[in-house]
Each structure stands twice: as C-alpha cells, then as structure tokens.
C-alpha positions as CSV (number, residue, x, y, z in Angstrom):
1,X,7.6,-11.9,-10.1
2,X,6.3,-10.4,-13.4
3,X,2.7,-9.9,-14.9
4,X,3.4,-12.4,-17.5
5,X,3.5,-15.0,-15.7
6,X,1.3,-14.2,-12.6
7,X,-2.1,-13.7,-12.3
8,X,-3.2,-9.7,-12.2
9,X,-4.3,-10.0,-8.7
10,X,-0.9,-11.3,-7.4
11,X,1.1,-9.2,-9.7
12,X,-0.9,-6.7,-8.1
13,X,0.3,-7.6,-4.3
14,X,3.7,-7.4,-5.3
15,X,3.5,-3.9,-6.0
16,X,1.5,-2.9,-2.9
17,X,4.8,-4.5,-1.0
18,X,7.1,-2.6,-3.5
19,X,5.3,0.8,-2.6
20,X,4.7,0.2,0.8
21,X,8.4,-0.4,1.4
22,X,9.0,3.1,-0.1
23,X,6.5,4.4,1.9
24,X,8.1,3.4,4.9
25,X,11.5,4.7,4.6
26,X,9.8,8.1,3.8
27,X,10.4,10.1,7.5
28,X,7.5,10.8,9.2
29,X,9.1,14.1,10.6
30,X,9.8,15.5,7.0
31,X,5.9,15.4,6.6
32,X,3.1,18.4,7.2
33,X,0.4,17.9,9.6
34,X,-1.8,17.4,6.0
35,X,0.5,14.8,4.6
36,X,0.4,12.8,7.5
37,X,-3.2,12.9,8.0
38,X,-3.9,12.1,4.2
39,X,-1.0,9.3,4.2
40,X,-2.8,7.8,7.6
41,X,-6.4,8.2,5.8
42,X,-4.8,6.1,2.4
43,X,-3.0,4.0,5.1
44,X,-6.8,3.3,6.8
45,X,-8.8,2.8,3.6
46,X,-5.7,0.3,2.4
47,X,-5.9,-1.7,5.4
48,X,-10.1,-2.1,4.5
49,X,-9.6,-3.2,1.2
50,X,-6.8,-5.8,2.4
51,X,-9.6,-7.3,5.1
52,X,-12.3,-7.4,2.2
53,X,-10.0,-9.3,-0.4
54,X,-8.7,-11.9,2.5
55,X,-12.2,-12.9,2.9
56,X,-12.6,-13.4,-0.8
C-alpha cells in the first residue's frame, strides 16, 4: 500500500503492522530489565491509542 494512493491514517496502520512485526522477532531475552519495561510501557500506551481511534 503507498501514501499516494491511501489516505494518511491508513498509510499510517500499515506501518504500525510493519514495525510491530520487527518488533516481534526482536528476542525478549537479548533485552535489559530497562528495555523491557520501556518497550512494555510503549507496548501499553500503543494499545490506548489503538482503543481511542477504533471508537472514532
């Protein structure tokens, strides 16, 4: 899908799936107790913002 020919906010989803299928094939092992807690804390505050725009 490209920007051109998609409106920004679906453009936009397309590269939330994009990053969070990188973000899962990251290891969780390879990750400090810090970069876990800030990548659960984004993970959180992601899953708020998704609630809010599906009741748009």
């Amino acid at each position: 899908m490209t920007a051109l020919l998609s409106p920004p906010g679906l453009s936009g989803l397309a590269h939330a799936r994009d990053m969070l299928g990188a973000a899962a094939r990251v290891p969780l092992w390879s990750l400090t107790d810090r970069q876990l807690a800030v990548e659960v804390a984004d993970a959180i505050a992601l899953r708020a913002q998704a609630d809010v725009a599906a009741r748009v």
